[in-house]
C-alpha positions, -999 to +999 in steps of 0.1 A: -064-121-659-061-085-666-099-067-664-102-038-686-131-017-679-151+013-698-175+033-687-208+033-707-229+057-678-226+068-643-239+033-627-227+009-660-192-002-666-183-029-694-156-053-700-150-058-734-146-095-751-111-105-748-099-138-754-123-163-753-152-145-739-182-151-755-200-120-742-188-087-726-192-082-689-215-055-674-220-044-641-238-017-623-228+004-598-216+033-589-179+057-580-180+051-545-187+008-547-161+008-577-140+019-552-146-007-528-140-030-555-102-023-554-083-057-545-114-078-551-113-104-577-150-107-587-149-084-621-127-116-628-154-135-623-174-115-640-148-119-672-152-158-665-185-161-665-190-150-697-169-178-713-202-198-707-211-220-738-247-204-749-249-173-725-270-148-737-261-106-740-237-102-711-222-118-680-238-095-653-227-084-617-250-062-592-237-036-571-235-057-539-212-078-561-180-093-544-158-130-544-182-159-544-176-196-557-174-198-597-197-165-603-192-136-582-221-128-554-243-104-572-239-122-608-265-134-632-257-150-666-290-165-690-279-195-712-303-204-741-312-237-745-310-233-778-274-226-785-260-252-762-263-233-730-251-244-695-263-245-660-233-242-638-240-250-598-212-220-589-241-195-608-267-211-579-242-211-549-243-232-521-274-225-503-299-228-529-330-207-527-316-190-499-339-152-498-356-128-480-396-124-469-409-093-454-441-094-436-464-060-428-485-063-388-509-038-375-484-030-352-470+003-354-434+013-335-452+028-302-467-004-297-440-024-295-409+000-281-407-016-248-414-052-248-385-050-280-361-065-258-379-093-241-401-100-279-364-106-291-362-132-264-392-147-270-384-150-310-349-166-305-358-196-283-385-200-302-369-200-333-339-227-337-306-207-355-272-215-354-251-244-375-264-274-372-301-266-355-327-290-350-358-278-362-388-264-347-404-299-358-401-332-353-379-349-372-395-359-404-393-395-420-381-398-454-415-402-469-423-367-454-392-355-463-397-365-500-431-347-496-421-319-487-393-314-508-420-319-537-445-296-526-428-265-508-446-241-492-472-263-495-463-289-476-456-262-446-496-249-453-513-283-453-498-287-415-507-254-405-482-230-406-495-199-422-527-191-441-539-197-474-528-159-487-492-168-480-490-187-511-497-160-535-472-137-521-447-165-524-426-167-558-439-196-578-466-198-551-436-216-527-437-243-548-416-253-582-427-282-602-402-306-609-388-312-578-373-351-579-359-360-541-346-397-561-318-369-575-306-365-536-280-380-520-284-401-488-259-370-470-288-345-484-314-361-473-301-369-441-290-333-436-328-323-442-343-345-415-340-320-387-331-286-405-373-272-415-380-243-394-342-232-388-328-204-395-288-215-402-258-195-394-237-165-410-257-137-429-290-155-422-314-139-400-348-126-381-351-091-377-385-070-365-379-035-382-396-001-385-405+018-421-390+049-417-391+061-451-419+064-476-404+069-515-434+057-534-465+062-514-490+047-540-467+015-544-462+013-508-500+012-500-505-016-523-477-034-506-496-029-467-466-009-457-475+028-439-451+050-422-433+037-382-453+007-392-436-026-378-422-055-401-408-089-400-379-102-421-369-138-422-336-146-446-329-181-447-326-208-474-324-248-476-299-251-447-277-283-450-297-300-475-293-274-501-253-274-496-248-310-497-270-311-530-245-283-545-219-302-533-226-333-543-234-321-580-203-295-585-186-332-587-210-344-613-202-311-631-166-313-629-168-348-649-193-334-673-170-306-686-142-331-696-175-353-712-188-329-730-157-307-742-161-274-723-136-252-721-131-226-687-114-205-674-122-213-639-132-252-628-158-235-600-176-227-631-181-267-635-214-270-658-231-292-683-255-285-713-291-283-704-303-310-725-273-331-706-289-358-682-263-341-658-281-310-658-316-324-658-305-338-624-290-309-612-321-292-621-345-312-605-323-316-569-319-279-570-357-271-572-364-299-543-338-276-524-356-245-535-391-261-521-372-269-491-360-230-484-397-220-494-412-242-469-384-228-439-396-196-445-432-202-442-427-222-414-405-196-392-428-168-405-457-187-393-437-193-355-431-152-353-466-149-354-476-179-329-450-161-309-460-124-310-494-134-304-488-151-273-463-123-262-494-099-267-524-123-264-539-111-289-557-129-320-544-134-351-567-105-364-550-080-339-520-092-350-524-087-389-490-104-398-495-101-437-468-116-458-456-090-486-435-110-504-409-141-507-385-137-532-351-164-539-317-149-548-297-179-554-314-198-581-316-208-621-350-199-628-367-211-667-382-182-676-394-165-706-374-135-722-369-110-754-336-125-771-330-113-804-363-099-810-381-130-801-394-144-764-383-175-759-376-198-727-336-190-712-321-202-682-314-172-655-289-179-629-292-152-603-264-159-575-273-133-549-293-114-569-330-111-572-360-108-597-371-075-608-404-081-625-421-054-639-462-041-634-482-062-656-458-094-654-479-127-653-455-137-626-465-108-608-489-113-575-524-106-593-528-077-562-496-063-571-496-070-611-504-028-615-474-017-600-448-046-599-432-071-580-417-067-544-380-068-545-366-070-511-331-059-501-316-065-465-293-047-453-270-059-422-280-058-387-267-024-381-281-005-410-315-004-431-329-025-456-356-018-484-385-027-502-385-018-540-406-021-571-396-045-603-394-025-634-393-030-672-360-014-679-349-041-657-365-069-682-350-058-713-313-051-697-310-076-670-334-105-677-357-089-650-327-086-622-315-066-594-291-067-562-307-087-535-283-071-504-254-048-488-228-070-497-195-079-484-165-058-485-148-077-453-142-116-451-157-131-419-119-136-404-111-101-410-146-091-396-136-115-364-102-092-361-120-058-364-146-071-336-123-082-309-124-066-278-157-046-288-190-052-275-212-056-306-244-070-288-240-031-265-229-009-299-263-020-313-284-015-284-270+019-283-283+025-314-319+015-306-313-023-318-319-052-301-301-087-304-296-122-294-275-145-311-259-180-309-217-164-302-198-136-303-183-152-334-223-150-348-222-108-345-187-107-350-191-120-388-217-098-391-204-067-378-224-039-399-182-022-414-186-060-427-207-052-460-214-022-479-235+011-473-265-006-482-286+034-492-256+033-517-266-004-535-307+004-533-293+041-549-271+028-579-298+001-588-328+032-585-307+055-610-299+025-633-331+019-636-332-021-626-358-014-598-374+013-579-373+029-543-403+021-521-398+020-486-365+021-461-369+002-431-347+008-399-335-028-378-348-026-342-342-059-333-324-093-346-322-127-341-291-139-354-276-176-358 
């Protein structure tokens, strides 16, 4: 397929309905990532996206947008119920739920400068990463399991990781309702056994990093973050659990398009109408695999504090490990939306993107509701990452989205190639940066030439308008899997 791109502003481009698209494309970026672009075949995707039965305005990309499964990485897409709208598994991605936390300590960079290396230490064998990792549990029985995959967050809470505050800095308060664990296969639910408190493999990660850069000092106070003060980030998602259910139900899809008479371009865009029994039960095994991400992440947050304050022994107090936030960027979210004048319930899939919500948002944290929600956006191990502010331009032209990363511009084999014969592990501590990882394969992957100039995403996404700059935090050490 031929793309054909216009220009409507200096971080918009559109491609126009052609064939049978049922909605232009957008995406927002900027010269220098349009660039990068060259070669890659996601504005494809893009185009094939918006041959979705029922999708709403536009079929959407970020500008950390490149190659995924079905919908590019960075894509979003809302389908209305209404007009026989679709959910499509390839708009979720394979590790549903997987996102980001941040949290904010008392701890400020002079504090923690020259125990970095051996705190690093301390974090990775205390923290299981790496494919196929037994959790920092026991392994659960399936009753607990199906518990957990019901309540979330929740579930992690009610055993004692983290503190009762967590929740409401958690989207959906870690926990969707809906959750069914009889929609899981015996594979997924096997896979899920072991894998709570792990961190996983490839882009998925534990850094300790330092703000560096204060854009919105009002914003930034509400959020506890202060100038050389130190963070934590934790991005990980449901591990092999949320795969196999992805898996399992890109089958199910497959079959449903021939049922149901859907026509694509693409069969990774496998879907099924929403008021389909297929896509109830995608629906309810995707938000037991979203629960499942939410409850890893509270659960590994709650181990980097257990850790630190032994490291330090020091009280929890002293400590002050505060979540900011805990937002998902591979999920279908029901959520309510302008369409035509009217607000009405849509479904949102954001595949590597995240949600954007603007001050005043009922969705919004009731302590950050004046100024907006928390959007997080890592960058790799070798560059920065930031924390931003949802906005309302973002609500009436993206259905409250933004980019949730860097992005890749390098596959993980070419990444392998550019790596060989370098030291990664000794570039990074020459830079200030401390790591541990599983392999050389783990950092190789990762490489920071891997994904794009992250200050370049956070910029395109400020100008446009879809959320603003807050803070810029600089990596100082990583866990990787």
């Amino acid at each position: 397929m031929d793309v054909k791109m216009k220009r409507l502003s200096d971080t918009l481009w559109e491609i126009p309905k052609s064939g049978k698209m049922r909605v232009p494309g957008r995406i927002y970026s900027s010269d220098k990532l349009m660039e990068a672009l060259a070669g890659d075949q996601s504005p494809e995707q893009v185009a094939n996206v918006a041959h979705l039965p029922g999708i709403i305005n536009y079929s959407m990309a970020m500008p950390d947008m490149h190659y995924g499964y079905g919908f590019p990485i960075g894509g979003v897409a809302a389908t209305d119920p209404d007009e026989g709208g679709v959910i499509s598994p390839g708009g979720v991605g394979y590790d549903i739920s997987c996102g980001i936390r941040v949290a904010a300590t008392n701890f400020e960079y002079e504090d923690v400068k020259d125990r970095l290396r051996d705190l690093v230490k301390l974090l990775y064998q205390h923290i299981p990463s790496g494919v196929g990792s037994s959790g920092a549990i026991r392994k659960l029985s399936k009753a607990e399991l199906d518990r957990l995959l019901v309540m979330g967050a929740k579930w992690a809470l009610e055993r004692g990781y983290g503190v009762g505050e967590d929740l409401a800095h958690t989207e959906e308060g870690g926990c969707i309702e809906g959750a069914d664990p009889g929609q899981l296969s015996e594979r997924a639910i096997k896979r899920g056994l072991d894998q709570v408190g792990t961190l996983g493999s490839g882009n998925h990660f534990m850094e300790i990093g330092v703000v560096d850069t204060i854009f919105d000092s009002g914003t930034a106070e509400v959020f506890g973050l202060r100038e050389n003060g130190v963070v934590v980030w934790v991005h990980s998602g449901s591990r092999g659990l949320g795969y196999q259910v992805c898996d399992d139900f890109l089958k199910v899809m497959g079959q449903a398009v021939h049922k149901y008479g859907i026509e694509l371009p693409d069969r990774q865009l496998a879907c099924a109408p929403l008021d389909a029994p297929e896509a109830k039960n995608y629906v309810s095994a995707m938000k037991c695999a979203a629960n499942y991400a939410y409850a890893n992440r509270q659960i590994m947050m709650d181990l980097v504090r257990r850790t630190w304050q032994e490291a330090w022994n020091i009280a929890p107090s002293e400590l002050g490990l505060k979540l900011v936030y805990d937002v998902a960027h591979n999920i279908a979210r029901f959520e309510e939306h302008q369409v035509g004048g009217k607000k009405k319930v849509v479904c949102v899939h954001r595949k590597g993107a995240t949600r954007s919500f603007p001050a005043g948002h009922p969705d919004v944290p009731e302590d950050y509701r004046a100024v907006g929600q928390p959007v997080l956006v890592p960058g790799d191990m070798g560059t920065a990452s930031f924390v931003l502010v949802g906005t309302s331009k973002a609500m009436t032209e993206t259905f409250g989205s933004t980019c949730h990363g860097a992005g890749r511009v390098m596959s993980r084999s070419k990444a392998k190639k550019q790596a060989r014969g370098r030291a990664i592990y000794r570039e990074l501590e020459d830079q200030g940066i401390y790591v541990r990882a599983r392999g050389r394969n783990s950092l190789a992957e990762e490489l920071p030439e891997a994904y794009k100039d992250v200050d370049e995403v956070v910029e395109a996404v400020h100008r446009a308008g879809l959320s603003r700059k807050v803070a810029r935090i600089r990596p100082v050490g990583v866990v990787k899997g």
